[in-house]
N, C-alpha and C positions, 0 to 999 in steps of 0.2 A: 589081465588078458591084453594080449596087443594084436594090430591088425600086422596085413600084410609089408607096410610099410616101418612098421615097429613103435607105430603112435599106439596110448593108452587106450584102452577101448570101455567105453561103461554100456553096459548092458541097457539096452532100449526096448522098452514092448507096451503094448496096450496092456490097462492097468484095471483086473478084476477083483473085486468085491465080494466078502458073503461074511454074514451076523446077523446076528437079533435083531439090530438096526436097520437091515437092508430089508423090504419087500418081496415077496416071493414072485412078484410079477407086475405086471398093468391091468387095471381093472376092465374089464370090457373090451379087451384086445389083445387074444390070445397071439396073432401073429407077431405082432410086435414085440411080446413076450418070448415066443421060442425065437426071435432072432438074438435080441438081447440076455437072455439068464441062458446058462449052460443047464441043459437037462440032465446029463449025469453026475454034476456035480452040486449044482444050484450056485454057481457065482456069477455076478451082475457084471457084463461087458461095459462098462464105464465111457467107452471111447476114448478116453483122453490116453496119451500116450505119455509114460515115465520115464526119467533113467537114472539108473541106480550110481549114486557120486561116491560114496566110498563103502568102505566096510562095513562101515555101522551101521547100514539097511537106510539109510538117508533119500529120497526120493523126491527128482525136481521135475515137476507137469512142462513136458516138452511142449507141445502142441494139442490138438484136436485129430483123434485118426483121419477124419476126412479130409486132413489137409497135408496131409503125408505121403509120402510114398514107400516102398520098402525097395532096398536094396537086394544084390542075389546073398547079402553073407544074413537077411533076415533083419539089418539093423533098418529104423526109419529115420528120413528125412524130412526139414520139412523148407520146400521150395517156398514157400510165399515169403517166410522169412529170410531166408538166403538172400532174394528176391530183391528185398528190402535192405539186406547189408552190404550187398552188393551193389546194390543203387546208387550206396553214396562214392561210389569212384566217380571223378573229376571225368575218366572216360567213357561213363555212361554216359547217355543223351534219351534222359525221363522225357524231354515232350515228343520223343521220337518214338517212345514207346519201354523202353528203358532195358530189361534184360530178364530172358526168359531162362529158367534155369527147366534141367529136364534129369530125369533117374526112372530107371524101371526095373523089377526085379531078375534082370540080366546081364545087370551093370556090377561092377563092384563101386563105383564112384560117380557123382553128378557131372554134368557139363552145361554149356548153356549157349545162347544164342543173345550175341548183344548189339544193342544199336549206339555206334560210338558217337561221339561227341566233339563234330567235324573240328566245332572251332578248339574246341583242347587240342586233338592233333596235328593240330597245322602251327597251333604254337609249340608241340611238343617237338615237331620236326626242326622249328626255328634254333630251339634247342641242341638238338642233336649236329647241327651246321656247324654251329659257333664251338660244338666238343672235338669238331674234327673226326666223326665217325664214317667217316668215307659215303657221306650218302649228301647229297643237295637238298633245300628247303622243298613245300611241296607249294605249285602256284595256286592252286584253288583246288574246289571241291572238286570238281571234274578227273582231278589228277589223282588225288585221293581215293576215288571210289574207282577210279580201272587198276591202283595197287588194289584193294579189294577183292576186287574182282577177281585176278592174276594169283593174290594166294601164293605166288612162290619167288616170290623179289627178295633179298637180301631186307632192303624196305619193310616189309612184311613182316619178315620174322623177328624183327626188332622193334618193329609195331607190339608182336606179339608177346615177345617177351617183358615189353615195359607195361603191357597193360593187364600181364598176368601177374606180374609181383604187384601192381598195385591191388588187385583182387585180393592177391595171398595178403595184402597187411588189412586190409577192409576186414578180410575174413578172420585175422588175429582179434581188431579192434571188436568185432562184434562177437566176438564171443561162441563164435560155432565150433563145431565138433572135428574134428579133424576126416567124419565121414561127407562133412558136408564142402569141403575143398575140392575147388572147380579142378578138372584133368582137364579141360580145353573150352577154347568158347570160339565161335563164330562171329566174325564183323559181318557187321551188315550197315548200309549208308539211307536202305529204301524204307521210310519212318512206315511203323505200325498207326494205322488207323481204326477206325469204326464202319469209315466209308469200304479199308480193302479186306474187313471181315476181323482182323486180326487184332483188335481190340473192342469191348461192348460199348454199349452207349455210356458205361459212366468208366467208360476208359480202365479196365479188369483185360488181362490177356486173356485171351481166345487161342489156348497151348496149340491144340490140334489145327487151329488154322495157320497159326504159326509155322507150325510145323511141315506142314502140308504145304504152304507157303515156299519154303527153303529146305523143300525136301532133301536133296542132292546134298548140300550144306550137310544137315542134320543127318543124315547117314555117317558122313567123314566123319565128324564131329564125337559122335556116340560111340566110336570104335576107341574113342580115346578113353573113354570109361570102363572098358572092358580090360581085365588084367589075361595075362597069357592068350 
């Protein structure tokens, strides 16, 4: 099976159980019981999420459902990890909060929200001067974050495209799925904290205040996940 794009596609889904071996429930807690065992059939909701790697029935424990999300073609993803492989770009910027990835099931693909990594691109620009790409060095943060801001400079989109391929090789190196390949991500200059909501006290993203944060953003943003 291939997706829309003609990448291979392995089947992904939450992974139920039933045998000798399994329990026919929880003792003393019928609720917990009809949410987890299927009553028409009797198999144990497992939570953990599978996917099927080749022919021969082979099965590798993706994640935890509750740390998934599903996609609109039903496939899941799992953002924290992403999260994490996406991290190691040179143009994230972890203490600024690092990069929030986002899917929901009216997406066919992830996107994400990232806090770049002023001092990388200012040496990134240094670079681009000396290539002879028609564009000037940038003098400070200041200059930096009104490209940002503006979203539509030539600047920009050569921002974008250099720190979208480094995403697509991060995302080769670690091993993700070709559902889990960013379609767009948002710069952002103004760091996540604890103190403006958008990170907990032991520094976890706070997605919805993120969100809610750079609404406008995240609108543009998300359309780029949507196919047709």
């Amino acid at each position: 099976t291939v997706d829309v794009e003609g990448n291979k596609v392995f089947g992904r889904g939450e992974i139920l159980v039933r045998g000798a071996n399994v329990s026919l429930g929880y003792y003393g807690m019928p609720e917990t019981t009809k949410e987890v065992f299927q009553k028409d059939d009797g198999f144990f909701r497992t939570g953990d999420i599978g996917q099927f790697m080749s022919s021969d029935g082979s099965i590798r424990l993706v994640d935890r459902k509750k740390n998934l999300v599903k996609l609109k073609g039903g496939e899941y993803i799992a953002l924290e990890r992403m999260e994490m492989v996406y991290g190691n770009s040179t143009f994230v910027d972890a203490i600024a909060g690092g990069i929030c990835c986002y899917g929901d099931g009216d997406m066919d693909r992830p996107v994400a929200l990232l806090q770049l990594n002023k001092a990388v691109v200012l040496q990134w620009a240094k670079q681009q001067t000396k290539k002879a790409n028609g564009i000037s060095g940038l003098e400070d943060d200041d200059e930096l974050d009104n490209i940002v801001a503006a979203q539509d400079s030539s600047y920009y989109q050569l921002l974008q495209q250099a720190v979208m391929n480094d995403l697509a090789n991060e995302h080769k190196k670690g091993g993700l799925s070709s559902l889990e390949k960013l379609r767009g991500v948002v710069f952002l200059t103004e760091p996540w904290t604890a103190e403006n909501g958008c990170l907990t006290a032991a520094n976890k993203l706070q997605r919805k205040a993120i969100i809610a944060t750079h609404h406008q953003q995240f609108i543009a943003v998300r359309q780029k996940g949507i196919f047709g």
